[in-house]
Backbone bond lengths (Angstrom), bond angles and torsions (degrees), N, CA, C in turn:
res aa  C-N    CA-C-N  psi(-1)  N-CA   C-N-CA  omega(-1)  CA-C   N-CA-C  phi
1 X - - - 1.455 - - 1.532 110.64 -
2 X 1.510 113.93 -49.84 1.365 105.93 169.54 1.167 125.42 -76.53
3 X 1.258 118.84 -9.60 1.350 100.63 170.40 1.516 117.75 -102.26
4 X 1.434 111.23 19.64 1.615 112.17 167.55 1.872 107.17 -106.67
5 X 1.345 101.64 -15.74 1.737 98.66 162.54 1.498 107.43 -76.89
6 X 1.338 137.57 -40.26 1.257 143.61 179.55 1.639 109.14 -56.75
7 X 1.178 119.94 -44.62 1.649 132.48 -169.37 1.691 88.21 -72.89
8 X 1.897 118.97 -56.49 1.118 98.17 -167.73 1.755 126.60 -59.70
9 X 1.332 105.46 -31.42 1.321 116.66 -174.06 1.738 112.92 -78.26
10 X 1.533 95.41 -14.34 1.807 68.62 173.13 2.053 95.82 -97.92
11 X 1.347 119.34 -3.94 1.485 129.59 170.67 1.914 95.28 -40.34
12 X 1.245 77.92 -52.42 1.732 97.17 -146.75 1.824 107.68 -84.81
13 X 0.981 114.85 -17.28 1.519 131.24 -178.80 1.530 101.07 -85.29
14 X 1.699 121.00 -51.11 1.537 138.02 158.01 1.422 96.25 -32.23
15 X 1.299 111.37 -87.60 1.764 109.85 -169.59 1.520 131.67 -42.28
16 X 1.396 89.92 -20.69 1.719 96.02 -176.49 1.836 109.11 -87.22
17 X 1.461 99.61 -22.98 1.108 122.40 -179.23 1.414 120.96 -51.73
18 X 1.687 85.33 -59.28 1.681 92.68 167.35 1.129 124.82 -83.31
19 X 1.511 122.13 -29.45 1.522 107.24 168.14 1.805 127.50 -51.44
20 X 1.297 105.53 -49.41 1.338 98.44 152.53 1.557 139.48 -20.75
21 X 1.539 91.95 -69.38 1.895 115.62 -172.35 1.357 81.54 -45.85
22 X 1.506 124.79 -69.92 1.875 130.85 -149.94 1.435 97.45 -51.10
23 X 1.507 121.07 -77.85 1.330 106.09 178.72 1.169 118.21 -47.69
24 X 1.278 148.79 -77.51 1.614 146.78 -169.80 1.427 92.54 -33.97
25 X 1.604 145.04 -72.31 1.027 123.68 -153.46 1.268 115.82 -65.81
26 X 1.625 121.75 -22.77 1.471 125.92 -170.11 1.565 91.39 -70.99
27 X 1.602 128.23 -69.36 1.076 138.49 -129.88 1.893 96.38 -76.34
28 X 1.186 117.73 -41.01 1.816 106.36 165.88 1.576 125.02 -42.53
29 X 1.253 108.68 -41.46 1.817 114.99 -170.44 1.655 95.40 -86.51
30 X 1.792 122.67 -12.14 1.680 125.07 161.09 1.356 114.96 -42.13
31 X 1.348 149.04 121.06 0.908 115.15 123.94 1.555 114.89 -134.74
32 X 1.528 126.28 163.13 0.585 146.85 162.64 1.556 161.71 -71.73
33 X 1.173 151.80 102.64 1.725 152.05 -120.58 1.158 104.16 -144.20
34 X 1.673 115.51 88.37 1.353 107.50 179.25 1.975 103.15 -119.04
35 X 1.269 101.07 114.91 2.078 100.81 -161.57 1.696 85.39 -90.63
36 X 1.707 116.97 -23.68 1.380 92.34 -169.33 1.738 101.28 -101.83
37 X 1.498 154.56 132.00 1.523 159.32 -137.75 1.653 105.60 -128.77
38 X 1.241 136.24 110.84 1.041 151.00 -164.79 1.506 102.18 -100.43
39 X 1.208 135.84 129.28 1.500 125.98 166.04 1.455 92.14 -60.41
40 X 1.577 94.97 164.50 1.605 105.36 -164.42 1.724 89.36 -113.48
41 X 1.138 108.80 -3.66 1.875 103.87 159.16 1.171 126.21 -82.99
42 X 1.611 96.79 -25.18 1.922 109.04 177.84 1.536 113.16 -78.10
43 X 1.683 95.73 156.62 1.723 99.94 -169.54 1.885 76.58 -131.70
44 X 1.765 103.25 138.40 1.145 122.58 168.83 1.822 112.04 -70.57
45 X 1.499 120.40 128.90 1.178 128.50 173.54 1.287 129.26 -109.69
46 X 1.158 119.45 169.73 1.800 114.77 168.68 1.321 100.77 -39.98
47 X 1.322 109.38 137.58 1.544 118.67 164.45 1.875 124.07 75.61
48 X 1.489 89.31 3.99 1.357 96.61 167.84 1.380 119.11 -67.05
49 X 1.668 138.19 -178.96 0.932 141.87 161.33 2.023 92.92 -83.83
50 X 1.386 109.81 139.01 1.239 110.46 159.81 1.992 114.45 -97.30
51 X 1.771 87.44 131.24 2.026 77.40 -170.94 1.428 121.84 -86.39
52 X 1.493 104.83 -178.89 1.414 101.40 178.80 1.233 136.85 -51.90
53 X 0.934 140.43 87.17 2.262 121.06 -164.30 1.736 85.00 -100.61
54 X 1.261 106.51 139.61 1.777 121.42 154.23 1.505 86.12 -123.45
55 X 1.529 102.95 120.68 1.589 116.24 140.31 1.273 123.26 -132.95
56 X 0.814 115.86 -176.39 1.927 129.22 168.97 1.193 116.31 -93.92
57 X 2.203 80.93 125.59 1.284 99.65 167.48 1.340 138.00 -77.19
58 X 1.574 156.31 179.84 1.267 132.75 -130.37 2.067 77.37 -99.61
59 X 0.835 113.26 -9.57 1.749 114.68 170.44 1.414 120.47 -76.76
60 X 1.369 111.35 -16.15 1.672 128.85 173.58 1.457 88.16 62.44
61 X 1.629 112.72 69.64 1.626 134.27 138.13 1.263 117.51 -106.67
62 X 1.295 119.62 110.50 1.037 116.49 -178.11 1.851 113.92 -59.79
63 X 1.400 117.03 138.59 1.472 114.02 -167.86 1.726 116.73 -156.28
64 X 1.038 97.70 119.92 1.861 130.80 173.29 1.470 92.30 -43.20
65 X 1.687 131.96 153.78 1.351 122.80 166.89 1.722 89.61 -118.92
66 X 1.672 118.64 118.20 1.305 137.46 177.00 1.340 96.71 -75.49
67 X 1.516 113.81 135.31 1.437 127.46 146.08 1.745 135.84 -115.03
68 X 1.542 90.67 17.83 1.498 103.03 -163.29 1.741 97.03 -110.88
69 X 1.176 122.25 1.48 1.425 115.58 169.54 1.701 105.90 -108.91
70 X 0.821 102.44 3.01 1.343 112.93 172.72 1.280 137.63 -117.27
71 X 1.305 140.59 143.87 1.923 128.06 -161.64 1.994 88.20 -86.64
72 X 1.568 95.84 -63.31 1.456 88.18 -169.08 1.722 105.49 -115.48
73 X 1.119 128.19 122.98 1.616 134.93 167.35 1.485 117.35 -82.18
74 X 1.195 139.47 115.28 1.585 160.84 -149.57 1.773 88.45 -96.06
75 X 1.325 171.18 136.92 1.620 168.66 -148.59 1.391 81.64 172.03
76 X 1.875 92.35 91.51 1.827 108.84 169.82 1.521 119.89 -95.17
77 X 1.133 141.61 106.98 1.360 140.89 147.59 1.184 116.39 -33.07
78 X 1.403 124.17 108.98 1.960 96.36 153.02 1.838 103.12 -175.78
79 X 1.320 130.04 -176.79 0.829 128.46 158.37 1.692 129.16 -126.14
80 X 1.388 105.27 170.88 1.953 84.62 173.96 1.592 108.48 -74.69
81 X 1.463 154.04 -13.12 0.998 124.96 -156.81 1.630 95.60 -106.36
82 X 1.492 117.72 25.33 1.633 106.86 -149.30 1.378 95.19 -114.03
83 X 1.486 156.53 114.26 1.427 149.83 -140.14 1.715 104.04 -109.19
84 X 1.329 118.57 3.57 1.371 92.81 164.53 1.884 95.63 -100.10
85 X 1.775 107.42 -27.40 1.468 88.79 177.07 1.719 99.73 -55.81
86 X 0.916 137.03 -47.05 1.978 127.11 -136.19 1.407 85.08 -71.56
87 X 1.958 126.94 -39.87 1.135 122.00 -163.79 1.632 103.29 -69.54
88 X 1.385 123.18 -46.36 1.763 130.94 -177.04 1.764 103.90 -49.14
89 X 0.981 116.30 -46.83 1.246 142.93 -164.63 1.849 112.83 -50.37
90 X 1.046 145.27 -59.43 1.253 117.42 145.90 1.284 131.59 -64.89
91 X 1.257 129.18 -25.90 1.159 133.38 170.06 1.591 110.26 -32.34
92 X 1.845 107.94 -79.73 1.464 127.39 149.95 1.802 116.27 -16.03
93 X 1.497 100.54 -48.84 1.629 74.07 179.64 1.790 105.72 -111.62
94 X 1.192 133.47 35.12 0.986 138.27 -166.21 2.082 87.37 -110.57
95 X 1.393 110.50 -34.57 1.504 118.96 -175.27 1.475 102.56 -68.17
96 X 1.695 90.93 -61.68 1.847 102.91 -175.26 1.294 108.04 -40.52
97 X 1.404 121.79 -55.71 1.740 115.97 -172.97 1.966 116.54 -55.26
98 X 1.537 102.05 -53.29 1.341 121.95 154.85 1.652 122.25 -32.98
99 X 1.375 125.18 -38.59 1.280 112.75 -153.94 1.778 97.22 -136.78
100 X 1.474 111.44 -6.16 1.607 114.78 -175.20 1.798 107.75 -53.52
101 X 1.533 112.21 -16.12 1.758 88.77 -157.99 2.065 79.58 -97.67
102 X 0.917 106.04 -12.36 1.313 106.77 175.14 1.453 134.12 -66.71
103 X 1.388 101.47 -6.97 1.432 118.19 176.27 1.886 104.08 92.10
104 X 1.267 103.91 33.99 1.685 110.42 -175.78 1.371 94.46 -102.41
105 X 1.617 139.91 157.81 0.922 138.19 -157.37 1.980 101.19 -169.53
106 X 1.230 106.30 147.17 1.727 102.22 -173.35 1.955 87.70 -151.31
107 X 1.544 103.54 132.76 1.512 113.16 149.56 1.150 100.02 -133.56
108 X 1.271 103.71 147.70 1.461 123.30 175.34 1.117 118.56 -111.23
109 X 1.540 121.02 124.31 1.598 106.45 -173.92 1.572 102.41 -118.18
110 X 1.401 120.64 119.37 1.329 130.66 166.50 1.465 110.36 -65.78
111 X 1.324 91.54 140.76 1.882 96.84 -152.18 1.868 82.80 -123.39
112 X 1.550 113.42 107.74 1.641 106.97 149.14 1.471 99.75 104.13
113 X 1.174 123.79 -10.99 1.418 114.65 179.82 1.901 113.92 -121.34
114 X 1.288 113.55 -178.86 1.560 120.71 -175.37 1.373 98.13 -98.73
115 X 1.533 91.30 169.19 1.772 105.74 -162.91 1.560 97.86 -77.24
116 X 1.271 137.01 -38.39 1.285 127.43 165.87 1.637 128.49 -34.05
117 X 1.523 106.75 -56.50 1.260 124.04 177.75 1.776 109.42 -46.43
118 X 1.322 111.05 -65.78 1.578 112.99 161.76 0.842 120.55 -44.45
119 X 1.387 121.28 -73.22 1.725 107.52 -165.31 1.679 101.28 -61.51
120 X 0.953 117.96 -42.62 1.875 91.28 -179.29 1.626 105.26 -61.98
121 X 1.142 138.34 -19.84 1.331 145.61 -178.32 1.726 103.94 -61.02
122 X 1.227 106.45 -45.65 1.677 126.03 -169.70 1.190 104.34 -88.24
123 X 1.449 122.83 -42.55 1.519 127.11 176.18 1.698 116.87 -38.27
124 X 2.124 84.82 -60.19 1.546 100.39 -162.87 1.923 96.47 -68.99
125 X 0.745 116.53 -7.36 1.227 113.34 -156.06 1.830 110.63 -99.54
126 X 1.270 106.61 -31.85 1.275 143.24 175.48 1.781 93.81 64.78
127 X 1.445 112.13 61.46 1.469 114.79 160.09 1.580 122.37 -82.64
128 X 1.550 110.63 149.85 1.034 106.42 -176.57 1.505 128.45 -119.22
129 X 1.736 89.14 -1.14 1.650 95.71 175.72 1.366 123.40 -79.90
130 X 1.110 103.98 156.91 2.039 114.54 -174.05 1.481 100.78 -44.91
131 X 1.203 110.13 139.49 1.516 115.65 160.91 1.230 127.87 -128.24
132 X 1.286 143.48 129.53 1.043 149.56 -172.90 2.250 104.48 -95.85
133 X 1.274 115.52 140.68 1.129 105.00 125.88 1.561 157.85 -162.31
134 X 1.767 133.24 164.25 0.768 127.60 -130.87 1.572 76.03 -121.22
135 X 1.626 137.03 104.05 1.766 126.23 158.30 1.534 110.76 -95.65
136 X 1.175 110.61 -3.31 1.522 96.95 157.83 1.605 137.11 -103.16
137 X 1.155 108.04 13.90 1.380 150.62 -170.63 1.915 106.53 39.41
138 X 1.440 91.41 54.83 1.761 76.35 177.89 1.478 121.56 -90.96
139 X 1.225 99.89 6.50 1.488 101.27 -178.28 1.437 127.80 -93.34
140 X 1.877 106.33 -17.61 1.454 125.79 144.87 1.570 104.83 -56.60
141 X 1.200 129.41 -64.35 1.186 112.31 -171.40 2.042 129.33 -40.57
142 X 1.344 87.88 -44.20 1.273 122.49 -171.05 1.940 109.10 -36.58
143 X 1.723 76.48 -66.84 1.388 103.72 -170.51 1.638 113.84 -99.61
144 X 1.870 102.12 24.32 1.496 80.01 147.51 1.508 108.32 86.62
145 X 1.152 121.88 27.95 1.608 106.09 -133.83 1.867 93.63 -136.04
146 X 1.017 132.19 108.15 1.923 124.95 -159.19 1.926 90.78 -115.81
147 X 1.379 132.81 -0.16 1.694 119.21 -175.04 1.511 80.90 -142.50
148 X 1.816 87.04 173.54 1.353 119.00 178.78 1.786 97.26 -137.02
149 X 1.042 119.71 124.60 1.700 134.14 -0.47 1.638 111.15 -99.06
150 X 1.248 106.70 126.83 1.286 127.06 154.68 1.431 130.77 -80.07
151 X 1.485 143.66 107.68 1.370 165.31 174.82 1.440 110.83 -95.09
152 X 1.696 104.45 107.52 1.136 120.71 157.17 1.922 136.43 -95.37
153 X 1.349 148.96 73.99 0.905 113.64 -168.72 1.704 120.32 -96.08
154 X 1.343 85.75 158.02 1.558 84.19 -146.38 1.884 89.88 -119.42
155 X 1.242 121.47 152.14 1.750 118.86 172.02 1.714 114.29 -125.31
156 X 1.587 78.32 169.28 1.752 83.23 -162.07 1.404 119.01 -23.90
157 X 1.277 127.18 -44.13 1.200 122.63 164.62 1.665 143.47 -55.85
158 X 1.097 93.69 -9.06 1.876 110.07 163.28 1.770 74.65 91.02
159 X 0.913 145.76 24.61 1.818 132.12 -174.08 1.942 93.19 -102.10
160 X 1.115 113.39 118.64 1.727 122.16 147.25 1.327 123.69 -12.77
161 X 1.016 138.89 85.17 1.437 135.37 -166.72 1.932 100.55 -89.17
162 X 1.522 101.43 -71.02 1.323 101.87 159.66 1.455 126.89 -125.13
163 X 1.113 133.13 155.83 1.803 116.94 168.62 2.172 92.96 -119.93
164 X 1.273 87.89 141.92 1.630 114.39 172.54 1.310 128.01 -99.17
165 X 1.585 157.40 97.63 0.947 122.24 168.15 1.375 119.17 -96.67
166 X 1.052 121.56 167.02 1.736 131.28 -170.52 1.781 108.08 77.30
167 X 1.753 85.15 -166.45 1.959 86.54 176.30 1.381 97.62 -59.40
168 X 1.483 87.84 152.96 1.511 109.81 146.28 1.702 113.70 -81.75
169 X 1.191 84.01 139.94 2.280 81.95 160.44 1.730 112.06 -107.68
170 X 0.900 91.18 165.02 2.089 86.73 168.82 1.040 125.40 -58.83
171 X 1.522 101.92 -54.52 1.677 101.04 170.27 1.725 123.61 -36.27
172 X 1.509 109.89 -52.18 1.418 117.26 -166.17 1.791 107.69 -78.49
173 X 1.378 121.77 -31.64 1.168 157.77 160.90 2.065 92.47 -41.36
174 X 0.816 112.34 -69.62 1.647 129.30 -169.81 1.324 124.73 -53.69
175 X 1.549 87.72 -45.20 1.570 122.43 175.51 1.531 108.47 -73.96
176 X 1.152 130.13 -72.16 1.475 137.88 -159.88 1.983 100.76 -65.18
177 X 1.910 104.02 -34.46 1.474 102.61 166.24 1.820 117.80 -61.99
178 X 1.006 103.45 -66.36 1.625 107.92 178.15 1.736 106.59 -63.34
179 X 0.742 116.24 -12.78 1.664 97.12 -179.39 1.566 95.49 -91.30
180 X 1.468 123.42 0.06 1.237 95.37 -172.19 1.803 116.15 -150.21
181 X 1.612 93.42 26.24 1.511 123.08 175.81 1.865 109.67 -94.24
């Protein structure tokens, strides 16, 4: 008996071990370029300007999020261990595939974790929307931002159309797309 609590805990001490290493090693070679500065008391609203974020993509390219090739841009909050994101999460890209030639558009920004953790997240998952990510979470800070998952959509003009917090459902998901394609 004790020595199957002993086996589990160094099991389990191992795993934490490496989850760590993955993020820490991802999140040093992170960095981040924000030219436009948000008070970190302010929360972004309808009709705000949405700001610049460059982060890295799960390829470690650093990358601008465009809203000018697009009518409406989807700016997802969330993480893999977070269950209303995992639940939002095909839904989100079940639209994106559906609505991309339409000028519909989805980034996803992984909030708090290493680039390993995602892409096996995206792998297992076989997602296909853009992902961004953020393991030091400054881009929650940025924007104001206190839950996971947070939904921004944003239009060609980088201007706030709506912000969401929590899951999305389809219905509301359906709605905020067609009302604004």
């Amino acid at each position: 008996m004790k020595k199957k609590v002993v086996v589990q805990v160094l099991v389990g001490l191992s795993l934490i071990t490496l989850i760590i290493f993955a993020i820490y090693d991802d999140s040093k070679s992170t960095e981040q370029n924000y030219p436009e500065k948000v008070s970190e008391n302010s929360q972004l609203r309808e009709g705000d300007k949405f700001p610049v974020l460059s982060l890295d993509t799960l390829e470690k390219v650093k990358k601008d999020i465009d809203f000018k090739s697009n009518k409406i841009t989807l700016v997802n909050l969330w993480a893999t261990w977070c269950p209303p994101c995992q639940k939002e999460m095909p839904l989100i890209e079940k639209y994106y595939n559906e609505y991309l030639s339409k000028g519909f558009n989805v980034v996803a920004i992984s909030m708090g974790e290493g680039r390993i953790v995602v892409e096996n997240y995206i792998e297992d998952h076989s997602l296909l929307i853009p992902v961004l990510i953020d393991p030091k979470m400054v881009t929650q800070n940025k924007l104001g931002v206190h839950g996971i998952p947070t939904s921004f959509f944003v239009n060609s003009e980088g201007i706030i159309i709506q912000k969401h917090n929590g899951e999305l459902t389809e219905p509301q998901l359906k709605r905020i797309i067609n009302s604004n394609l």
